[in-house]
LOTOR-369538 format. One record per residue (C-alpha): residue in one letter; x, y, z. Coordinates in steps of 0.25 Angstrom, whole numbers, plus 5000, padded with zeros to 4 digits. Example, Ala and Ser with C-alpha at 12.3 -4.5 7.8 and 13.67 -1.06 7.14 Angstrom:
a504949825031 s505549965029 
% end
This chain:
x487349595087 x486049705084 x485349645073 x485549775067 x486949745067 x486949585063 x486049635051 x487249745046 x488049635047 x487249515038 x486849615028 x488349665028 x488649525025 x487449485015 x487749595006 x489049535000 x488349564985 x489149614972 x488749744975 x489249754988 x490749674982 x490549804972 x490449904983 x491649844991 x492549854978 x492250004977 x493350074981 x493550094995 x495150144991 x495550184980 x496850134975 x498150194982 x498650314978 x499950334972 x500250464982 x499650564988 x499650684979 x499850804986 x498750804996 x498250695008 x497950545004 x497450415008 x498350315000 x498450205010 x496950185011 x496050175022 x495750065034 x495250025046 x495249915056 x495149855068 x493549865070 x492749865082 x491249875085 x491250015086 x492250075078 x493450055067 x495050105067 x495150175053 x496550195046 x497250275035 x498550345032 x498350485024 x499550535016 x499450695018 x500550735008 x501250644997 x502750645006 x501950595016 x502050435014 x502050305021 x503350325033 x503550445027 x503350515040 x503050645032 x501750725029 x500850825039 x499750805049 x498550755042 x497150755048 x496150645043 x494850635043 x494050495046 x492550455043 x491750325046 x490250315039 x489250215039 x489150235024 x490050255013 x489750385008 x489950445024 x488450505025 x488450425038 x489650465046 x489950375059 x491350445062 x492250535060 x493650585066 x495250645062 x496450605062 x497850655061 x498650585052 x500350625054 x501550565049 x501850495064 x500750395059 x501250395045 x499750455041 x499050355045 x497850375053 x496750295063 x495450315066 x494850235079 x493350245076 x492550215086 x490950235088 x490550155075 x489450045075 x489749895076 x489649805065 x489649925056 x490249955041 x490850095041 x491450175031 x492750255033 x493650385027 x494750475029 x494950615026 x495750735024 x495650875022 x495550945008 x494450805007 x495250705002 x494650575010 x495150415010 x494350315003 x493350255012 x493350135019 x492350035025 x492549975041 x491549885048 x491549885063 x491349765072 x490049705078 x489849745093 x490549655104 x489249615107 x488649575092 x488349435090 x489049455075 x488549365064 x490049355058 x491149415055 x492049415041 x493749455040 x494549465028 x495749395033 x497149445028 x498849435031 x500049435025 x499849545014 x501349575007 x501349684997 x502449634990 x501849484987 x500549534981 x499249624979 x498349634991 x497249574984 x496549494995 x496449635002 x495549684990 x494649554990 x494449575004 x494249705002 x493049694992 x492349595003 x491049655009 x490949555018 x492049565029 x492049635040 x493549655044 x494849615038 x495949535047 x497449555043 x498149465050 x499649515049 x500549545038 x499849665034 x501249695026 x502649645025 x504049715030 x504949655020 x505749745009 x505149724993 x505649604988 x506049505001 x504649465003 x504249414994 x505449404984 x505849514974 x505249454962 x503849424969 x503549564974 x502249624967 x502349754972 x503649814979 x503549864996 x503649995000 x504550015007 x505249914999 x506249905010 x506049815024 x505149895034 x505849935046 x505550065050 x504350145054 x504250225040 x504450075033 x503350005040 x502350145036 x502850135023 x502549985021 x501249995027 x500850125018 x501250035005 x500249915010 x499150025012 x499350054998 x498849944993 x497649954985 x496749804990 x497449845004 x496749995005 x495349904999 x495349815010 x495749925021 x494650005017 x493549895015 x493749845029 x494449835043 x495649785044 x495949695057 x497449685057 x498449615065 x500049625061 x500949495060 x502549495057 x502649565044 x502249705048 x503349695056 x504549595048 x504449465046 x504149365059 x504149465067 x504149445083 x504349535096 x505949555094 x506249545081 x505649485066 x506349405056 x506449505046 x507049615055 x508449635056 x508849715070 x510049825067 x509749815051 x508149835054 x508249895068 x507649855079 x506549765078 x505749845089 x505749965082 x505349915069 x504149835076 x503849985081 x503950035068 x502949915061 x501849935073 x501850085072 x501550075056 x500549965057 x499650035066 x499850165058 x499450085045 x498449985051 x497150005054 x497249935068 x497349965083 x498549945090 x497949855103 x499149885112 x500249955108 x501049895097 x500049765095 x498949735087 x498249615095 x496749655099 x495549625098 x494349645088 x492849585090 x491649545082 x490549535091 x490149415098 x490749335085 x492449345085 x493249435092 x494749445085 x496149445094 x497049515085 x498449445088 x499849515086 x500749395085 x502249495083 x502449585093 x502649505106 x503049355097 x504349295103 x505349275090 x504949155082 x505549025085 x506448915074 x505648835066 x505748705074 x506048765086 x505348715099 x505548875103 x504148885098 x503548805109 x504348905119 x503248975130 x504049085131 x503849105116 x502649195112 x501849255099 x500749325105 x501549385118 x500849355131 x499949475133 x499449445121 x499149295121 x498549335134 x497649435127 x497349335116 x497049235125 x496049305136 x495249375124 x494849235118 x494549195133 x493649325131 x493049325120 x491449295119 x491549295104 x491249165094 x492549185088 x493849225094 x494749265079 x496249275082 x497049365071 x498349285071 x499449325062 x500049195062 x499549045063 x499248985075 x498948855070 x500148735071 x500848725059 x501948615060 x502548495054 x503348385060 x502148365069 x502248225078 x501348145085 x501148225098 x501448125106 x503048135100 x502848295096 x502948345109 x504248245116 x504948275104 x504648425100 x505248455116 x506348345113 x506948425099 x506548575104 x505348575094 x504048635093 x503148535098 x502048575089 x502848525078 x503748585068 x503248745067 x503148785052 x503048945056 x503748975071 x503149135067 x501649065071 x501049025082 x501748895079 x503148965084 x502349015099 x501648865101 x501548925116 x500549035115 x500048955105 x499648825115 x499348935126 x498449015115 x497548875108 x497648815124 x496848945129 x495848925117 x495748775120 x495648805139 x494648905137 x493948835127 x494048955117 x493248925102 x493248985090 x494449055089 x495049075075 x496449125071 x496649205059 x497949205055 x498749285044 x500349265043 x500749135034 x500249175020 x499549045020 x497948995022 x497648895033 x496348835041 x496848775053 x496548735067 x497348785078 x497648645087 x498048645101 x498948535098 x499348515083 x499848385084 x498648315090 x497648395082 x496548365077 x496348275091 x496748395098 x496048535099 x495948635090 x495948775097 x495548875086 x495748885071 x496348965061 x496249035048 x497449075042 x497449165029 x498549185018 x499249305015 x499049415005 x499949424997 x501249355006 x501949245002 x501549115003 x502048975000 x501848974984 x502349104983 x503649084993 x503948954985 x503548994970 x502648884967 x501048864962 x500248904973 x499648754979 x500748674973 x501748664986 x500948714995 x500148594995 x501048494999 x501348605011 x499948625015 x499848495015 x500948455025 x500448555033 x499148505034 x499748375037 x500548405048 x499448515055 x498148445054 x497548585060 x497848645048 x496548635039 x497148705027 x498148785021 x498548855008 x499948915007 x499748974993 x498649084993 x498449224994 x497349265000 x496349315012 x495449255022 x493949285023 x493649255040 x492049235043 x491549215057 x490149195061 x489649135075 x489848985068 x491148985061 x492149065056 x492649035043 x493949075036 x493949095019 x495249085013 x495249174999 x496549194991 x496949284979 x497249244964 x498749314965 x499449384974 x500149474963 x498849494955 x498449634961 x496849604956 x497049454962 x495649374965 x495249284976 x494649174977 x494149074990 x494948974993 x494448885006 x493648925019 x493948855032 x493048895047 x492948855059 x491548825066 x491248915080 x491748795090 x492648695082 x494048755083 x494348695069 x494248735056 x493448675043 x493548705029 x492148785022 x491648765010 x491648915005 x491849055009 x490949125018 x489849195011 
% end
């Protein structure tokens, strides 16, 4: 990295003062707009994503006429202006362009800027004739492949339902100067009808559509609700967005043929609402489709990390019975092999300290009933079981343990360090190693680590059984612990986000939660940090957030 550059980058980071906290919590958005009056608006905010070293994709839906809605389908041609500027007041202009916006993207519209600077913060806009213009939005563009970056800092984010609570960990990130990127890992919203998820009497706010999404028009409608949400349109326009999808923004446990929560007939056929979901996410997420109808890539930060982006629905085999030794099938499959393959040649390739997997679930082993492996094994092939043990989840990793042993064993052949998975999915908090054999861990190798961040807002275990958070979870993250010595730690209770820092000697993971899910004005507060030091493959708990 220039020094010019490595000197943008320590200043950016030294000048966390209460000043600059005061700026960020100016507002980038206003509050969401109840319609559009009689002439164009932006009432689903502004957004961009998916950075690279030279440029930024920028996102926004304009509603040209009042009639014309989310999955409405209705309103005129639109054409809309966009502007990126070093500074915020736009006297130093670095790009500018058009676009059409028209009802076949439901008014949504994507601007791929290219030509910027690396390392860069940039401010953005959109614009219409008769000058109404979208609030204005700040980006920040990647280091050069080349740059020997000092570190890197993600918010981390999954499972937001808009039923179960405010978004209030998107506004605390949001109000962060510090962070160059936010990471969703899947769940970015939930299909169910108002009331089935979570029950009738624990909805906050109602769905719209408060029907199941099925169609095209649903899945618009849905997302346009989402977007509405005042700490969601903060966070958008504060930073990029780095988003993969997991089951929810398609039905619940979703695989190639068919989901849990889809009923073929009654619901259609599960190809075309798959169609349907994909076509709606890319129109309302500020991503780039990497081949058609998936959302693995890749993304770089210098010599420091590069980031395999995984989608772990489209080409998964359906999920096995608990118990079942199915799960241990090799003709079984999460990733799909092409992308296996992919995943597997780009951490062969990579030349970068850190190699950071977006997972959307856990990789780690989580099983009870686990045996001494001299009797697992004979056993587990004797009774048709697992022979990792008892799978909790079979929707993880844990349900596809063969591209799982092919995955950690190309790590552990090729002598591949420092890779991290960051995984979303389980609504819970955890610190584990990932082990190449659970049973005989920790005498066995650990291949990688893993931070896993709880949800949002979505259900988790003290609020699926009505109890005081860390009363029965306790003794259940206890017996976990007990029969999966990888897994450092666990909370099953919180709400929250994960604060991810990586520098050329460790990457650490913070764990924040939020005060109350319902409480729209909700605090945080730090609740543990775990890291992994550049060569160990294992994690260890730190003493206190990164500074």
């Amino acid at each position: 990295m220039s020094s010019a550059v490595t000197d943008l980058h320590i200043s950016r980071r030294s000048a966390v003062t209460a000043a600059a906290a005061a700026a960020a919590l100016l507002p980038l958005v206003p509050g969401p707009a109840a319609h559009a009056g009689s002439g164009p608006a932006f009432l689903h905010g502004i957004a961009s994503g998916d950075p690279l070293p030279d440029g930024i994709l920028l996102w926004t839906r304009i509603t040209p006429a009042p009639d014309a809605v989310p999955g409405s389908g209705l309103g005129p041609v639109i054409e809309v202006t966009w502007e990126v500027a070093e500074d915020r007041d736009f006297r130093s202009v670095a790009a500018r362009g058009t676009v059409k916006a028209a009802a076949g993207t439901d008014h949504t519209v994507k601007a791929d800027v290219r030509g910027l600077r690396p390392a860069t913060d940039y401010f953005y806009r959109f614009g219409v004739d008769g000058g109404v213009r979208s609030p204005v939005g700040r980006t920040r563009t990647t280091p050069a492949h080349d740059a020997a970056a000092d570190g890197v800092r993600f918010g981390v984010v999954s499972c937001a339902n808009w039923e179960a609570g405010w978004f209030s960990p998107y506004r605390h990130l949001a109000a962060r100067t510090d962070l160059d990127a936010v990471l969703h890992l899947g769940d970015y919203l939930y299909e169910y009808k108002s009331g089935e998820y979570p029950e009738a009497k624990d909805v906050v706010r109602p769905h719209a559509p408060t029907h199941e999404i099925v169609t095209l028009a649903d899945y618009r409608v849905r997302h346009g609700n989402y977007k509405t949400d005042p700490d969601a349109q903060a966070l958008h326009a504060a930073l990029p967005l780095i988003a993969i999808w997991d089951d929810h923004e398609f039905a619940n446990d979703a695989w190639s043929g068919g989901a849990e929560n889809h009923t073929p007939g009654a619901e259609g056929a599960w190809a075309q609402r798959v169609a349907a979901a994909k076509q709606a996410y890319f129109e309302w997420m500020p991503v780039r489709p990497s081949t058609q109808g998936t959302t693995y890539r890749r993304l770089r930060y210098g010599t420091l990390a590069d980031l395999h982006l995984l989608d772990l629905r489209s080409f998964r085999s359906q999920q096995a019975a608990t118990g079942s030794g199915d799960v241990d099938a090799p003709e079984r499959t999460l990733t799909g092999r092409a992308q296996l393959d992919w995943l597997k040649s780009g951490l062969t390739a990579s030349d970068t300290t850190w190699r950071l997997v977006g997972n959307s679930v856990m990789i780690s082993p989580v099983a009870f009933g686990a045996l001494p492996a001299e009797l697992l094994g004979p056993l587990a092939e004797l009774l048709g079981l697992p022979k990792g043990g008892l799978a909790i989840n079979t929707d993880q990793w844990d349900g596809y343990t063969h591209d799982r042993r092919e995955l950690l064993s190309h790590l552990t052949d090729h002598a591949i360090g420092n890779t991290v998975f960051l995984t979303g999915d389980i609504h819970m908090a955890w610190a584990n190693d990932v082990p190449v054999k659970a049973a005989t861990y920790p005498l066995s190798r650990s291949a990688a680590t893993e931070f896993v961040v709880t949800s949002v807002t979505s259900d988790n275990l003290d609020d699926l059984l009505h109890v005081a958070p860390q009363t029965v979870s306790l003794a259940a993250a206890a017996a976990i612990r007990a029969a999966n010595r990888h897994v450092k730690w666990v909370d099953m209770d919180s709400h929250g986000y994960g604060v991810l820092d990586v520098t050329p000697q460790r990457a650490q993971m913070d764990y924040y939660t939020v005060s109350d899910r319902t409480d729209r004005n909700a605090t945080t507060a730090w609740a543990r940090s775990y890291r992994t030091q550049a060569g160990s493959q294992r994690v260890e708990r730190a003493d206190a957030p990164v500074r």
